[in-house]
Biopython code that builds the backbone (N, CA, C, O; Angstrom):
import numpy as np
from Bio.PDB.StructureBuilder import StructureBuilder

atoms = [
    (1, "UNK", "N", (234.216, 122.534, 103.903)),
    (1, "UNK", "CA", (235.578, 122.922, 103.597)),
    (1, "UNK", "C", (236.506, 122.411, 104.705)),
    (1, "UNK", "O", (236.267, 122.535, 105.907)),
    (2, "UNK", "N", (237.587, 121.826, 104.181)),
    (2, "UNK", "CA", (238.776, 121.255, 105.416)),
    (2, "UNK", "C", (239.636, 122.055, 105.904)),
    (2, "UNK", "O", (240.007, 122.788, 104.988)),
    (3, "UNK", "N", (240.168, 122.316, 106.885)),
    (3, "UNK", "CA", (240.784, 123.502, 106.743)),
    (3, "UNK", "C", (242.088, 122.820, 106.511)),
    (3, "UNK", "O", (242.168, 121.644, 106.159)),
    (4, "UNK", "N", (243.308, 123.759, 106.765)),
    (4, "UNK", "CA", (244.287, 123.681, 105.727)),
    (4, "UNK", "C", (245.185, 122.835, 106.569)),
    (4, "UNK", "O", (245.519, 121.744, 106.108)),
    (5, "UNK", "N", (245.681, 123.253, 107.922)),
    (5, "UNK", "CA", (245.988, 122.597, 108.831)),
    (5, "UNK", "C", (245.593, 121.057, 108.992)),
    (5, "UNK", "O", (246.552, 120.291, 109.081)),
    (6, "UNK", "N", (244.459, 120.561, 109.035)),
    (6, "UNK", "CA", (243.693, 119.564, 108.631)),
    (6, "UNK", "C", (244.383, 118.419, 107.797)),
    (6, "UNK", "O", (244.571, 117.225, 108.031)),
    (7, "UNK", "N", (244.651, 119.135, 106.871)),
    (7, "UNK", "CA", (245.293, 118.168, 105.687)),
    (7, "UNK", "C", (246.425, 118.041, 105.929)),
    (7, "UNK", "O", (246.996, 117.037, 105.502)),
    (8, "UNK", "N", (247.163, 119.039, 106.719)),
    (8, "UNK", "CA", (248.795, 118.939, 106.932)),
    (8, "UNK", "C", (248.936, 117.891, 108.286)),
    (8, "UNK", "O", (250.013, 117.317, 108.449)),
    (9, "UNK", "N", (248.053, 117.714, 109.044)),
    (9, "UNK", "CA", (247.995, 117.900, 110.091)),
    (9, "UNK", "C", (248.605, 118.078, 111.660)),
    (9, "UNK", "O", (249.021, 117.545, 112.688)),
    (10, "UNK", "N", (248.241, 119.470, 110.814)),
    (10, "UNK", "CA", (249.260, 120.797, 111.915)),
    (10, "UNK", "C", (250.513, 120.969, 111.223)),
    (10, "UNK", "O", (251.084, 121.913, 111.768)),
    (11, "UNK", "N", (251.026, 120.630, 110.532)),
    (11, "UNK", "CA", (252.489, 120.734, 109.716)),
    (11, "UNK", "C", (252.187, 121.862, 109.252)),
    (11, "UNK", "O", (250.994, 122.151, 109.159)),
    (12, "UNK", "N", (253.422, 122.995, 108.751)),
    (12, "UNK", "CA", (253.054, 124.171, 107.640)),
    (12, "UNK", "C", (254.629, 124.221, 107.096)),
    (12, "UNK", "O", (254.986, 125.265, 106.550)),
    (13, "UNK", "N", (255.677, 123.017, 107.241)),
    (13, "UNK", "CA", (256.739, 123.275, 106.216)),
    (13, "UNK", "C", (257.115, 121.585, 106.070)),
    (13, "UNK", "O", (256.666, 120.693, 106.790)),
    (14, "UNK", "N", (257.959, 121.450, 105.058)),
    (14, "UNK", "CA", (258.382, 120.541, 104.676)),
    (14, "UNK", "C", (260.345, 120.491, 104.490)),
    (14, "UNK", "O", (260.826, 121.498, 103.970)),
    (15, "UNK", "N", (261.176, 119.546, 104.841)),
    (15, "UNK", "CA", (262.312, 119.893, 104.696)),
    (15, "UNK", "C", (262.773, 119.307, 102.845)),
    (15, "UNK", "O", (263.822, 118.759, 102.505)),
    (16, "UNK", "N", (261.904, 119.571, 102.201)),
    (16, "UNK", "CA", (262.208, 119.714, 100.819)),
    (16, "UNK", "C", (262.183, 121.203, 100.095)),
    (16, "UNK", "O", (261.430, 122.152, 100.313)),
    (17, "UNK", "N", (263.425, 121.048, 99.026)),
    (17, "UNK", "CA", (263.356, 122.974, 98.877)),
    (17, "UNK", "C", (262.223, 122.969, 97.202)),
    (17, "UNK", "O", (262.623, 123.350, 96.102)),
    (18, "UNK", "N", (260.622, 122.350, 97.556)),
    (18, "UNK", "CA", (260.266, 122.851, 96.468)),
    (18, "UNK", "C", (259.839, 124.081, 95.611)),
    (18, "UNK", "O", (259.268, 125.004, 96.192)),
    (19, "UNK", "N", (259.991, 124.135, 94.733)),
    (19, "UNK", "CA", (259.682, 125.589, 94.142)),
    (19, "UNK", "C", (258.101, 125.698, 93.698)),
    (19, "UNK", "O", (257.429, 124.671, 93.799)),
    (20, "UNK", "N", (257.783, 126.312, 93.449)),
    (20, "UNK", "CA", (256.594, 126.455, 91.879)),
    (20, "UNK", "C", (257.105, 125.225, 91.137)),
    (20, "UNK", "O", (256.576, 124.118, 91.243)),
    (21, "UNK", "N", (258.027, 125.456, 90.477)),
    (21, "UNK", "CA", (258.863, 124.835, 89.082)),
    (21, "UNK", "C", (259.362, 123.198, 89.316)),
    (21, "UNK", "O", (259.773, 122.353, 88.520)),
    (22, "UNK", "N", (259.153, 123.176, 90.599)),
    (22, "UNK", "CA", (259.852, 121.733, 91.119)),
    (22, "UNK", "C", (259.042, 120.751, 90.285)),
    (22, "UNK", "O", (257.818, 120.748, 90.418)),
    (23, "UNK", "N", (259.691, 119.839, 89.354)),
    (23, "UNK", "CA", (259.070, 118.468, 88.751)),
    (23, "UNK", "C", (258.952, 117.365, 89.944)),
    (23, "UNK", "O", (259.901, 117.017, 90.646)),
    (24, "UNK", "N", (257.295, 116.756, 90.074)),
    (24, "UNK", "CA", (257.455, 115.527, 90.713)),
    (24, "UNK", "C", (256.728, 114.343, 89.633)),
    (24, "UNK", "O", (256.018, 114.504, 88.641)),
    (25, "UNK", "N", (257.187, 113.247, 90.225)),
    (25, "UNK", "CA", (256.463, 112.358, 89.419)),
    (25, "UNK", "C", (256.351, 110.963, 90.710)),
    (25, "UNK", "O", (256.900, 110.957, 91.812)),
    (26, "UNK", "N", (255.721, 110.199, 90.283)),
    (26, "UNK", "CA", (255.260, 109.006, 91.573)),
    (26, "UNK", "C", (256.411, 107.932, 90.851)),
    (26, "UNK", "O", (256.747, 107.790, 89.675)),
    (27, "UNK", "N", (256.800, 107.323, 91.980)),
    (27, "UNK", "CA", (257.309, 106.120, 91.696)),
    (27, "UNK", "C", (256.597, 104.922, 91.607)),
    (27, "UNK", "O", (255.389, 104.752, 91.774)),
    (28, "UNK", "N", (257.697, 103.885, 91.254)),
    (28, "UNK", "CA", (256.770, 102.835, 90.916)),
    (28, "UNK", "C", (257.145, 101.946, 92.125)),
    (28, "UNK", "O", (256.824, 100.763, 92.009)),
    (29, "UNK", "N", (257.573, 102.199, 92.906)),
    (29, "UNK", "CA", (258.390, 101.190, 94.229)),
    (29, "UNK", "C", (257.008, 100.433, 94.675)),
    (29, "UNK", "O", (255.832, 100.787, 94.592)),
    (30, "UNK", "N", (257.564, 99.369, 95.128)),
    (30, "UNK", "CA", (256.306, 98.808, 95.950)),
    (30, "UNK", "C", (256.716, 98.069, 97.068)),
    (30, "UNK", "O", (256.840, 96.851, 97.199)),
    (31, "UNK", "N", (256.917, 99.040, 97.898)),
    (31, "UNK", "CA", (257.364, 99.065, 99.287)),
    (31, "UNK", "C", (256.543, 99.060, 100.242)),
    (31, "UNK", "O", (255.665, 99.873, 99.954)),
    (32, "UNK", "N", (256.229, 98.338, 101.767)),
    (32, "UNK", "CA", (255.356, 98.569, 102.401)),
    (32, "UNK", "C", (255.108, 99.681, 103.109)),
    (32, "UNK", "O", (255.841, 99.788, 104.092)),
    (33, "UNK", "N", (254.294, 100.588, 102.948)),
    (33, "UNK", "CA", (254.072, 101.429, 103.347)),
    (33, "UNK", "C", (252.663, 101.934, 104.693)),
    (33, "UNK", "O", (251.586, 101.438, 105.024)),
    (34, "UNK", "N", (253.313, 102.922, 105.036)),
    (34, "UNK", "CA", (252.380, 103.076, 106.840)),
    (34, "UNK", "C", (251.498, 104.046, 106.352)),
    (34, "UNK", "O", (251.826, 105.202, 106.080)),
    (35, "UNK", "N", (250.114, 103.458, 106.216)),
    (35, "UNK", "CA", (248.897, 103.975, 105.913)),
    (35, "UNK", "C", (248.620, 104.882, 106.161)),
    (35, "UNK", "O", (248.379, 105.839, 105.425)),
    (36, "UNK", "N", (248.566, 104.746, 108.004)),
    (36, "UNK", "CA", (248.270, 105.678, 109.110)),
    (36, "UNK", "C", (248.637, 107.192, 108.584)),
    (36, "UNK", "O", (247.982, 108.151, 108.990)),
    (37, "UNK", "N", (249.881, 107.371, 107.523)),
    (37, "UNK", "CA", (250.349, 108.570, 107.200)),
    (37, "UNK", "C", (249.970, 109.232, 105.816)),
    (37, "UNK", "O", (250.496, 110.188, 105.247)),
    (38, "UNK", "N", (248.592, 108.214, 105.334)),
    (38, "UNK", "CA", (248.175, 108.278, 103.443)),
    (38, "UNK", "C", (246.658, 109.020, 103.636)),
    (38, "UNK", "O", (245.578, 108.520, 103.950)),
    (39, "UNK", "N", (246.873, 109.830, 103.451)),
    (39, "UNK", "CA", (245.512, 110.408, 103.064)),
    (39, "UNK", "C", (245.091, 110.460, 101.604)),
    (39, "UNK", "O", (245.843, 110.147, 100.681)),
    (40, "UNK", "N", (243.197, 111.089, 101.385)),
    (40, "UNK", "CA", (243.046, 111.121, 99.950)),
    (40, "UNK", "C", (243.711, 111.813, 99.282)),
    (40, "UNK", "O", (243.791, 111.514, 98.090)),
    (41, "UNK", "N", (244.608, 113.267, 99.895)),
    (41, "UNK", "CA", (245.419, 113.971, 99.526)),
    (41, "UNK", "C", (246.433, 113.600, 98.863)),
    (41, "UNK", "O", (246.675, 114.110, 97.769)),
    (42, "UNK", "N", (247.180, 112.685, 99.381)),
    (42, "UNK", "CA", (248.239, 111.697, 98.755)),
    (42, "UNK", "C", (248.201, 110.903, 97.827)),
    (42, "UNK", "O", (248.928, 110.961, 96.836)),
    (43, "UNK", "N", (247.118, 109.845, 98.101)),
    (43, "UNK", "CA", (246.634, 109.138, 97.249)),
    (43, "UNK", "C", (246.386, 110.121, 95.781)),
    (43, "UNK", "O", (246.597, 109.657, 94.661)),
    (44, "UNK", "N", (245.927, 111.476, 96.013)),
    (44, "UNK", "CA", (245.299, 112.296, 94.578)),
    (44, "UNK", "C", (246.768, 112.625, 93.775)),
    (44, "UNK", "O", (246.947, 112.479, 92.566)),
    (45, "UNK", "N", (247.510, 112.982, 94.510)),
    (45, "UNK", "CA", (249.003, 113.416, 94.230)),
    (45, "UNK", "C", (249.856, 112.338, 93.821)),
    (45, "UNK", "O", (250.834, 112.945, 93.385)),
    (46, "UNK", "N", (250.186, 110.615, 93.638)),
    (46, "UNK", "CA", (250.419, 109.542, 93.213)),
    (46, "UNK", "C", (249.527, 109.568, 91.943)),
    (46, "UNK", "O", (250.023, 109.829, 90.847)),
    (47, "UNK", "N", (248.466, 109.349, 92.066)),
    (47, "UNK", "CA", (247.829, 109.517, 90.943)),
    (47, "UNK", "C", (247.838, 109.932, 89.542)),
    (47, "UNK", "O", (247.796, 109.340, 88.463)),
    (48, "UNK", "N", (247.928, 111.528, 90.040)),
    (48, "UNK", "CA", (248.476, 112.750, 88.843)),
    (48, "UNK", "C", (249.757, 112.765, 88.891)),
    (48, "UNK", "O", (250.262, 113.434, 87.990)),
    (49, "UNK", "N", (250.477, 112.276, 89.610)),
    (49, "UNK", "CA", (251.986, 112.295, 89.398)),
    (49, "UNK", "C", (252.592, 110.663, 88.120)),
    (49, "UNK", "O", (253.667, 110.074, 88.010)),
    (50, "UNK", "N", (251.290, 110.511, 87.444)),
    (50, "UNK", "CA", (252.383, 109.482, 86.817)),
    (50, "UNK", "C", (253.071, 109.922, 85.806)),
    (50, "UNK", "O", (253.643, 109.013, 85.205)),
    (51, "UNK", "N", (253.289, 111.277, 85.259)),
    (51, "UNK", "CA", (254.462, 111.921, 84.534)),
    (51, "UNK", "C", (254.990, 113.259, 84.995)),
    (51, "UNK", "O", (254.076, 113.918, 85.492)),
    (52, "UNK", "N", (256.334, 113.983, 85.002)),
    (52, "UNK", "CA", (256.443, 114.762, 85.885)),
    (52, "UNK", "C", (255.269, 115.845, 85.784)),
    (52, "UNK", "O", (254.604, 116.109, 84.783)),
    (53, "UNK", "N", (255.178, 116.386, 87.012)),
    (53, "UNK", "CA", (254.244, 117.211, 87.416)),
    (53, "UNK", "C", (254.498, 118.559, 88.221)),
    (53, "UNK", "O", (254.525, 118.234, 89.409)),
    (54, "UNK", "N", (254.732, 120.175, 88.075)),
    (54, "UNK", "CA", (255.115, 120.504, 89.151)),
    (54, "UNK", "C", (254.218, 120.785, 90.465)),
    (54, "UNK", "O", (253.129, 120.281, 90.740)),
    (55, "UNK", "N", (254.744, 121.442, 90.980)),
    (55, "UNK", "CA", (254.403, 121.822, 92.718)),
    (55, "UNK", "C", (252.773, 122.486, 92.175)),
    (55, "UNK", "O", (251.688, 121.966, 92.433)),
    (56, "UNK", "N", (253.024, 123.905, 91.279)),
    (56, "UNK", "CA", (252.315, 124.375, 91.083)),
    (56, "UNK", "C", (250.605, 124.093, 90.746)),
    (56, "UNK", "O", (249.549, 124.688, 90.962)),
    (57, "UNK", "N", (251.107, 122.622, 89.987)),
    (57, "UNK", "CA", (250.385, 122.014, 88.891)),
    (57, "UNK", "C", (249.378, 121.528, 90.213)),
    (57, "UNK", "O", (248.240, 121.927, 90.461)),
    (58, "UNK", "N", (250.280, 120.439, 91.030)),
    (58, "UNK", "CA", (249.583, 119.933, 92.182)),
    (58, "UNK", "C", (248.827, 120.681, 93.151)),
    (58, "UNK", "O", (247.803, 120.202, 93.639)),
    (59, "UNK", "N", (249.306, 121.955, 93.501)),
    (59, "UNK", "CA", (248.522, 122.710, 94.195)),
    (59, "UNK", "C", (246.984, 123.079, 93.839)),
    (59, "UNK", "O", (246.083, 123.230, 94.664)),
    (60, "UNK", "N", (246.853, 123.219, 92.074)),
    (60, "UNK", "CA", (245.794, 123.578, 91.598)),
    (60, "UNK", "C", (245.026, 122.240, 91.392)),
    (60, "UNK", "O", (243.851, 122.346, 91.741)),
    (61, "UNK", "N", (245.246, 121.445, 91.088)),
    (61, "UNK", "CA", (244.187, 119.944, 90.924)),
    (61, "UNK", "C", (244.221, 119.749, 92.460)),
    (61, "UNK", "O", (243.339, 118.894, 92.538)),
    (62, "UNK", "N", (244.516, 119.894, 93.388)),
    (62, "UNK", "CA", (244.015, 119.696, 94.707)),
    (62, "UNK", "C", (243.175, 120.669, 95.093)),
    (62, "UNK", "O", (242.472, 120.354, 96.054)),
    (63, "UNK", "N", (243.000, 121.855, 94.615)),
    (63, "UNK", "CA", (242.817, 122.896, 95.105)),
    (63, "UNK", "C", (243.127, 123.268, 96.651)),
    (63, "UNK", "O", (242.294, 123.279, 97.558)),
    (64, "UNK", "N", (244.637, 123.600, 96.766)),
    (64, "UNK", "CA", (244.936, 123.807, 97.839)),
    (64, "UNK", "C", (245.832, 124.874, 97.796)),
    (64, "UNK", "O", (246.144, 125.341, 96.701)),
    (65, "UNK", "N", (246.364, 125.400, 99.001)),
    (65, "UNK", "CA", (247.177, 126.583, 98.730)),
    (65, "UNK", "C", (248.532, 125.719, 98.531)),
    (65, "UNK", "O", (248.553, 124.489, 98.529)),
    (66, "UNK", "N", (249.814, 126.669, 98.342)),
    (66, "UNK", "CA", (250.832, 125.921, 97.903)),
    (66, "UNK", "C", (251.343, 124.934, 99.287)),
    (66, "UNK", "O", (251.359, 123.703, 99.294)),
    (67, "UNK", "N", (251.756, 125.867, 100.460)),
    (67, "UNK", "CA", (252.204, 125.017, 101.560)),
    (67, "UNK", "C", (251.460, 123.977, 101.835)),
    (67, "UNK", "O", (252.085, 123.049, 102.349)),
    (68, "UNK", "N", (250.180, 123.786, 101.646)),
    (68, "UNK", "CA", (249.825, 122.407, 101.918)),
    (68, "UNK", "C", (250.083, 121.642, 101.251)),
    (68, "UNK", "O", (250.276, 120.504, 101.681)),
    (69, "UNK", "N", (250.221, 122.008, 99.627)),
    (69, "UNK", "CA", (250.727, 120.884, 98.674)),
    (69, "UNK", "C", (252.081, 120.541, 98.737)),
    (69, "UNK", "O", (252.529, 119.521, 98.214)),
    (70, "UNK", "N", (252.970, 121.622, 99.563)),
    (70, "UNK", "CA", (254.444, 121.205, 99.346)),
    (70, "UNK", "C", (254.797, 119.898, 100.593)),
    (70, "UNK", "O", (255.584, 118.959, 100.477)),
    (71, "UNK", "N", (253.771, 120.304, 101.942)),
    (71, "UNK", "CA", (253.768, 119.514, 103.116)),
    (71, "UNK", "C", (253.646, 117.970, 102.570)),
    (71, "UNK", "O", (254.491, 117.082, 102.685)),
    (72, "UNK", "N", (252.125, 117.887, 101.830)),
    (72, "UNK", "CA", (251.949, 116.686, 101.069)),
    (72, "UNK", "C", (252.690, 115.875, 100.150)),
    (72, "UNK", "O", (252.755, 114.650, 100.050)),
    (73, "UNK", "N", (253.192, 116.721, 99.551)),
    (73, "UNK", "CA", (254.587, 116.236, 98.729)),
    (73, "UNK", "C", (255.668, 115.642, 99.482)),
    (73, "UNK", "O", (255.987, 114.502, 99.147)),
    (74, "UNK", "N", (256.330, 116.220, 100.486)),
    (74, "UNK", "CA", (257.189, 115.768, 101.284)),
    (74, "UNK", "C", (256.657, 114.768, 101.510)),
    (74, "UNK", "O", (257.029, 113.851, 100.778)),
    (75, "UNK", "N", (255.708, 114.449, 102.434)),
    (75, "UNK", "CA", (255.257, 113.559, 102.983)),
    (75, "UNK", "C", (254.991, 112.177, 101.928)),
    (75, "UNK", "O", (254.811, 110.994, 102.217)),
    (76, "UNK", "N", (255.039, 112.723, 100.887)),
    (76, "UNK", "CA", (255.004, 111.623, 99.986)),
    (76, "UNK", "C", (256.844, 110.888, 99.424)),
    (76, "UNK", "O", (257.316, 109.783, 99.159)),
    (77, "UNK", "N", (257.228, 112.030, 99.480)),
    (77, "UNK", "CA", (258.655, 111.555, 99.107)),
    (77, "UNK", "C", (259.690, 111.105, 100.338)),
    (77, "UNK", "O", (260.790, 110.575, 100.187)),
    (78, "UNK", "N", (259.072, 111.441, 101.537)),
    (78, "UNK", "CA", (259.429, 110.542, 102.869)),
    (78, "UNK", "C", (259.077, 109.127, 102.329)),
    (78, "UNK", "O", (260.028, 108.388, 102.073)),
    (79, "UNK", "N", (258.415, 108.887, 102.225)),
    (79, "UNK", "CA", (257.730, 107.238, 102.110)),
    (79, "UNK", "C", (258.121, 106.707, 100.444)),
    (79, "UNK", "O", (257.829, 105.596, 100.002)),
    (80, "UNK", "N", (258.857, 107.811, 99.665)),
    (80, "UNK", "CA", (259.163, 106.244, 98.595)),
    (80, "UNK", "C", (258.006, 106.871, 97.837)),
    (80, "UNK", "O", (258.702, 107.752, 97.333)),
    (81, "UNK", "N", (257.004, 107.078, 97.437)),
    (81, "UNK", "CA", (255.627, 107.065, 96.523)),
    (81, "UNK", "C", (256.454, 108.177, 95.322)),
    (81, "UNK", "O", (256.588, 108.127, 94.099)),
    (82, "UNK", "N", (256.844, 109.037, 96.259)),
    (82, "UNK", "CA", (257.035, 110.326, 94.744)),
    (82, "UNK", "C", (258.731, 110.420, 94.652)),
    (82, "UNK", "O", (259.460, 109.866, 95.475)),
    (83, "UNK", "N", (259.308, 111.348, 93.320)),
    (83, "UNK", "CA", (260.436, 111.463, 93.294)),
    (83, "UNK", "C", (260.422, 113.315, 93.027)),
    (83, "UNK", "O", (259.493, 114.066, 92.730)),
    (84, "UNK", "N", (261.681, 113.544, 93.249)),
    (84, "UNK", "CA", (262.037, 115.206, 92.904)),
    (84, "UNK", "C", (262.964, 115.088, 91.601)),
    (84, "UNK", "O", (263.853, 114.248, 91.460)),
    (85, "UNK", "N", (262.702, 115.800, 90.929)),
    (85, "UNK", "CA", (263.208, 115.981, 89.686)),
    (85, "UNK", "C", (264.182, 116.956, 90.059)),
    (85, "UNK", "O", (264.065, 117.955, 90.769)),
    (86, "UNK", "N", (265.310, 116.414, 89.364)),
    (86, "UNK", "CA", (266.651, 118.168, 89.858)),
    (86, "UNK", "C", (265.682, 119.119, 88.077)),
    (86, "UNK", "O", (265.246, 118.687, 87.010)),
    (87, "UNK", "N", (265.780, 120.380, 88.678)),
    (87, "UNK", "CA", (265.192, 121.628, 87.908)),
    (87, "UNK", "C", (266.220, 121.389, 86.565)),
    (87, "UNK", "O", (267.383, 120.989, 86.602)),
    (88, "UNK", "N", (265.523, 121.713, 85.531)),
    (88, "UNK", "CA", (266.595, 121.617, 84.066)),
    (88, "UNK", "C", (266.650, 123.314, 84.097)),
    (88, "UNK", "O", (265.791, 124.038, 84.601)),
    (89, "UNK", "N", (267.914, 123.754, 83.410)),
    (89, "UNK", "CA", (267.896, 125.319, 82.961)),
    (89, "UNK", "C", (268.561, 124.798, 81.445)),
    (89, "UNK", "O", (268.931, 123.682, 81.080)),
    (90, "UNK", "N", (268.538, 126.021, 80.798)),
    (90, "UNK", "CA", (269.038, 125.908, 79.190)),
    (90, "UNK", "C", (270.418, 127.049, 79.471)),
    (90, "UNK", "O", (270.627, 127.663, 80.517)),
    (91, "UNK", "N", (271.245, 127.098, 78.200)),
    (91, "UNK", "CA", (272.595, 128.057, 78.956)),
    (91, "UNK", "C", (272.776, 128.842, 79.699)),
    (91, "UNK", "O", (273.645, 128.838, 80.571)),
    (92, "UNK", "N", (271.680, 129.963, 79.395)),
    (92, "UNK", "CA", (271.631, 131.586, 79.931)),
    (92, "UNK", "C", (270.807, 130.778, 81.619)),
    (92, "UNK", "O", (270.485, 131.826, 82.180)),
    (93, "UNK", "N", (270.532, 130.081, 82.212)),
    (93, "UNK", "CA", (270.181, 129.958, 83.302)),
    (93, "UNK", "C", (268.701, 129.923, 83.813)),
    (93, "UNK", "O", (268.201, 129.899, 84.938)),
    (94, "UNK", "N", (268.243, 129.930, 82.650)),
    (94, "UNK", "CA", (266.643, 130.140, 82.746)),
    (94, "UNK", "C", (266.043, 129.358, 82.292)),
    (94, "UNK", "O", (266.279, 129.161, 81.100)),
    (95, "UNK", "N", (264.808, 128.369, 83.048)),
    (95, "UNK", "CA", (264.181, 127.429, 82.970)),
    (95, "UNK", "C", (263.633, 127.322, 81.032)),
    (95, "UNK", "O", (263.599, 128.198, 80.169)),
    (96, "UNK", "N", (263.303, 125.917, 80.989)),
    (96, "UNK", "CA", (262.877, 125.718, 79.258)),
    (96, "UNK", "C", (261.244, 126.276, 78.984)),
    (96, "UNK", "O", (260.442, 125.742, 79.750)),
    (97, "UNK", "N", (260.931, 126.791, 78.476)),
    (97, "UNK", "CA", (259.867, 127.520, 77.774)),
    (97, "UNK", "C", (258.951, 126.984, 78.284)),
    (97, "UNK", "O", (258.219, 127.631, 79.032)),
    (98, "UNK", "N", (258.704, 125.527, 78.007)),
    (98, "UNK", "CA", (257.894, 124.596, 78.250)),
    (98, "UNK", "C", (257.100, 124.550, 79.693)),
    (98, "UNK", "O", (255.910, 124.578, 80.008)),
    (99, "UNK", "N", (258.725, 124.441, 80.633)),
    (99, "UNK", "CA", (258.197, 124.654, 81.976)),
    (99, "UNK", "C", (257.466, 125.788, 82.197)),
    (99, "UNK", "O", (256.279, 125.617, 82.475)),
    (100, "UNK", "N", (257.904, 126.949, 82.138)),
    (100, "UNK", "CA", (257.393, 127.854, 82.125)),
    (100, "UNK", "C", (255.848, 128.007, 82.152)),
    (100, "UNK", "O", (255.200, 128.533, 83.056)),
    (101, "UNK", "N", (255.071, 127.117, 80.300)),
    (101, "UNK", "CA", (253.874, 127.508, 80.181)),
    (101, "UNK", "C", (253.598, 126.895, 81.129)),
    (101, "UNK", "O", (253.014, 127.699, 81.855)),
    (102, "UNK", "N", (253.656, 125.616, 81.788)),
    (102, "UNK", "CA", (253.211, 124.320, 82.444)),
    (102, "UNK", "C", (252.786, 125.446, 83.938)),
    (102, "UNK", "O", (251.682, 125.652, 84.442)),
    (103, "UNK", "N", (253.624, 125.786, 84.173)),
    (103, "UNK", "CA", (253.485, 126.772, 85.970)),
    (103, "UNK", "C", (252.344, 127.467, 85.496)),
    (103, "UNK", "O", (251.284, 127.373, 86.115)),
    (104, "UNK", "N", (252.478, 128.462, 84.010)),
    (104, "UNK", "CA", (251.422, 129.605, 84.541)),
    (104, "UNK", "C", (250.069, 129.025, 83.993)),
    (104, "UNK", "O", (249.091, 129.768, 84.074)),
    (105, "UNK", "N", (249.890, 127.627, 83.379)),
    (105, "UNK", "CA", (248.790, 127.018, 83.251)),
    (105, "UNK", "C", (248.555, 126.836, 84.634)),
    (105, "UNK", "O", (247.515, 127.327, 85.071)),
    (106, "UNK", "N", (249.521, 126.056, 85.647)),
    (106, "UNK", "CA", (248.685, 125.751, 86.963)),
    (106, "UNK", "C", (248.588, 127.130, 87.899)),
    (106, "UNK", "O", (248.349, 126.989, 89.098)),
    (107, "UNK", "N", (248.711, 128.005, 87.533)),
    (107, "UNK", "CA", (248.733, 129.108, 88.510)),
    (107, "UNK", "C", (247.319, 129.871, 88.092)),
    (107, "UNK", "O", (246.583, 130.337, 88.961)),
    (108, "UNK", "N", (247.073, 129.938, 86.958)),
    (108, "UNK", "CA", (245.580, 129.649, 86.421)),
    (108, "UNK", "C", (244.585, 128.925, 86.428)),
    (108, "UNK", "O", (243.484, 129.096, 85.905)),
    (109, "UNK", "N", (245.018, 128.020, 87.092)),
    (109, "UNK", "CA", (243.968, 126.948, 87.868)),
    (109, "UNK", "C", (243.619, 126.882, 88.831)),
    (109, "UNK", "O", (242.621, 126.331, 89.296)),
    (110, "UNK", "N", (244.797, 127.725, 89.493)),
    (110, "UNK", "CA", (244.388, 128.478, 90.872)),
    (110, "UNK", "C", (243.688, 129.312, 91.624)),
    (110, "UNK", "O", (243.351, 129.213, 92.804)),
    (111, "UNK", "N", (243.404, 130.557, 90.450)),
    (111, "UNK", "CA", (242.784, 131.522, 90.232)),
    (111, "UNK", "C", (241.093, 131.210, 90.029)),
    (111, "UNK", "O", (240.318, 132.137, 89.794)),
]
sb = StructureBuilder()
sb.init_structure("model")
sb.init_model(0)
sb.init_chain("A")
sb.init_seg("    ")
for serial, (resi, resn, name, xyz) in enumerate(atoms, 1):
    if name == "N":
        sb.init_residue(resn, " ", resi, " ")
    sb.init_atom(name, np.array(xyz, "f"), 0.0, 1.0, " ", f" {name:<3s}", serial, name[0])
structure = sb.get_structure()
């Protein structure tokens, strides 16, 4: 087992405000990028990100807790690989149904 720190390494925040609900998806840029900062972590998160994906979703196919997946995320959208989706709401202010199931499927994957 890695520990959690490990994967961040030593990081435990990110200056992105992701949620649960936050959509990511990978870009297609092909920019040169500094290795030194790509782990398999990243690499797994490009991967599953080729349609949006949230925070949640990623936390559970990594099996990781959330702050490490949000650290990883950043770290991916520092470098160009991923994008942030701005959150959709419907009138009354509350996310679309859809999203919804999508979180408590990955929050069940967590479990």
């Amino acid at each position: 087992m890695v520990r959690p720190y490990v994967r961040t390494r030593g990081r435990a925040s990110t200056s992105y405000d992701l949620r649960l609900e936050s959509l990511i998806s990978a870009t297609r840029l092909r920019v040169p990028i500094d290795r030194s900062r790509l782990g398999a972590d990243h690499l797994a998160i490009c991967q599953l990100c080729t349609k949006p994906t949230s925070v949640a979703e990623i936390a559970a196919h990594l099996r990781a807790p959330l702050g490490v997946a949000r650290v990883l995320i950043g770290d991916g959208l520092d470098l160009g690989l991923l994008m942030l989706h701005e959150n959709t709401t419907i009138a009354d202010g509350r996310p679309p149904l859809e999203l919804l199931h999508r979180v408590v499927d990955g929050l069940r994957k967590l479990a």
